[in-house]
PATI-273163 format. One record per residue (C-alpha): x negated, y, z negated. Coordinates in nm, 4 decimals, decimal comma, always signed. Layout:
BEGIN
<X: X Y: Y Z: Z>
...
This chain:
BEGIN
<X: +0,3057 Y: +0,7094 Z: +1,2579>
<X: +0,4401 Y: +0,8806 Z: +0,9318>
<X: +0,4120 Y: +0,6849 Z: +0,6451>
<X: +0,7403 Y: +0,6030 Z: +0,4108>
<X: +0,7511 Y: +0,9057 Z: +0,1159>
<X: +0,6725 Y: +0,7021 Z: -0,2134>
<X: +0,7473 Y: +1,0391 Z: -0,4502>
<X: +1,0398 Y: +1,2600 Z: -0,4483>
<X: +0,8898 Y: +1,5602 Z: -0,2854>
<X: +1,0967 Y: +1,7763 Z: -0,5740>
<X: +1,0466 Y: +1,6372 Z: -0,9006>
<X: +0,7488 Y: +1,3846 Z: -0,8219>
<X: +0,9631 Y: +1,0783 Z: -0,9716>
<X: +0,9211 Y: +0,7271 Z: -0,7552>
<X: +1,1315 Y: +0,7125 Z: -0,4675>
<X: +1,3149 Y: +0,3027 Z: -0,4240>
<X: +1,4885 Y: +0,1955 Z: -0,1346>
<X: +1,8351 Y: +0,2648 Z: -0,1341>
<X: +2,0045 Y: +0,0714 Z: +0,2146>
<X: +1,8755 Y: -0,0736 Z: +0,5114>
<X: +2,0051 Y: -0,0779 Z: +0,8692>
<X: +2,0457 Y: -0,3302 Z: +1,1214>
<X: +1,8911 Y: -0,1042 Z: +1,4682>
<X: +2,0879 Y: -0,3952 Z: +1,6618>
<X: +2,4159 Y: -0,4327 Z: +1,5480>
<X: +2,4164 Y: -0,1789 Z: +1,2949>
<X: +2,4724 Y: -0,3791 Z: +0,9806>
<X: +2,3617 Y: -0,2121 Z: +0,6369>
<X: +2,2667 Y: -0,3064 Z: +0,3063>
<X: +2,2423 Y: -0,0890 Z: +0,0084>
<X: +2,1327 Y: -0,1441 Z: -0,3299>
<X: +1,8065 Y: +0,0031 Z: -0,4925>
<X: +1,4950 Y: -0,2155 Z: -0,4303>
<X: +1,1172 Y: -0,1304 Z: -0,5364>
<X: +0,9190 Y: -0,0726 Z: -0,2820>
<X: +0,6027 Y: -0,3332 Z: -0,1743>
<X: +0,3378 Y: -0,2520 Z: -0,3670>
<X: +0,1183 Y: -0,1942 Z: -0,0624>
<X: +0,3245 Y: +0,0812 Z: +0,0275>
<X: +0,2188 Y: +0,2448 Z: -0,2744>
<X: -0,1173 Y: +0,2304 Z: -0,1858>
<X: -0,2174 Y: +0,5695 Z: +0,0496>
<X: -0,2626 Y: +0,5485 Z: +0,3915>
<X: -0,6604 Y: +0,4793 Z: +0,3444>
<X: -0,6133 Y: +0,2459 Z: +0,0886>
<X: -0,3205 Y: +0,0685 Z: +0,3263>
<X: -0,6167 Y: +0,0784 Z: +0,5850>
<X: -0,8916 Y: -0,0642 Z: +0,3637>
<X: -0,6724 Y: -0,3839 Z: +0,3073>
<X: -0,5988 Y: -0,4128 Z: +0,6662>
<X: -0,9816 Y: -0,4023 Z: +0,7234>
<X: -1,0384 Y: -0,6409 Z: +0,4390>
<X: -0,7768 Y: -0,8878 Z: +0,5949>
<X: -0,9112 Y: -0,8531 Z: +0,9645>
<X: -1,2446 Y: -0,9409 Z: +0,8472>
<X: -1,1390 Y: -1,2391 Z: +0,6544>
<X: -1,2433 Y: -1,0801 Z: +0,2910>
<X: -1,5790 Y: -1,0749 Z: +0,3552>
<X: -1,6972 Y: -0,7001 Z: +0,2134>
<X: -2,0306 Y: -0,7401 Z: +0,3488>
<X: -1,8801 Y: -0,7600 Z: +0,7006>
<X: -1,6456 Y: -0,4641 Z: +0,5372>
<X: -1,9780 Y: -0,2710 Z: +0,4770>
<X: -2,1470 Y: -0,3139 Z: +0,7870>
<X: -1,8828 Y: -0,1828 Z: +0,9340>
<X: -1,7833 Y: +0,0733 Z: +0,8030>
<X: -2,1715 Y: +0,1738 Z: +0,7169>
<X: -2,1455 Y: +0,1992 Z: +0,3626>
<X: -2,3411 Y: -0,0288 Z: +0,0893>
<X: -2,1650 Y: -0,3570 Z: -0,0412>
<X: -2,1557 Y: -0,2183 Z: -0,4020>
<X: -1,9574 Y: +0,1175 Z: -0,2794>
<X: -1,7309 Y: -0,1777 Z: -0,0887>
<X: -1,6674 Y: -0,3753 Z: -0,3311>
<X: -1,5831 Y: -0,0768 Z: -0,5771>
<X: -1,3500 Y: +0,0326 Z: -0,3732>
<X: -1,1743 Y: -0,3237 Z: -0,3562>
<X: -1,2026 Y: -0,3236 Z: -0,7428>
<X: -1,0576 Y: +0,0513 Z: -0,7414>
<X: -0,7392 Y: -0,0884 Z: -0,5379>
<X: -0,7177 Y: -0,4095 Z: -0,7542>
<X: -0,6524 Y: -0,1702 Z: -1,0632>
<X: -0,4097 Y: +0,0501 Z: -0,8749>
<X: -0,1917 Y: -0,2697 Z: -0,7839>
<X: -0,2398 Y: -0,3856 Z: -1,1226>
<X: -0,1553 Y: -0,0728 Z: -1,2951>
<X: +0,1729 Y: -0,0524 Z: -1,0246>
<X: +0,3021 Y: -0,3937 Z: -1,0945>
<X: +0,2295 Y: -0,3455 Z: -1,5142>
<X: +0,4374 Y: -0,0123 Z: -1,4986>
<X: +0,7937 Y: -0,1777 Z: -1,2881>
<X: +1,0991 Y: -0,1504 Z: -1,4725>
């Protein structure tokens, strides 16, 4: 699945959500909306909170998994709590 383009692909300037469509009935909305902040996130990232979700936020489950040590785990979490952070300080 392709993930939604976050940057303008010409002048690297944030893309925002400018109408939605109805598949059903064909109803649309426009406006201009931020996007979720977890769509800002990559598509790793996007994974690594799935991950984190499925396994009930416990990184040592996280780290098992994925075969890596808890501190590299939880550094990444802390990595993705500062990229949300820093998203959400920097909205107009």
């Amino acid at each position: 699945m392709l993930k939604l383009p976050t940057v303008c692909p010409s002048c690297d300037a944030d893309l925002r959500v400018a109408k939605l469509q109805c598949l059903s009935c064909g109803t649309e909305v426009s406006g201009t909306y931020d996007l979720p902040p977890l769509m800002l996130l990559d598509r790793e990232e996007q994974e690594f909170v799935l991950r984190f979700l499925e396994n009930s936020g416990s990184l040592k489950e996280m780290a098992n998994q994925m075969g890596k040590s808890y501190p590299t785990v939880r550094n990444k979490l802390d990595d993705l709590i500062a990229k949300l952070k820093q998203h959400q300080s920097g909205k107009t």
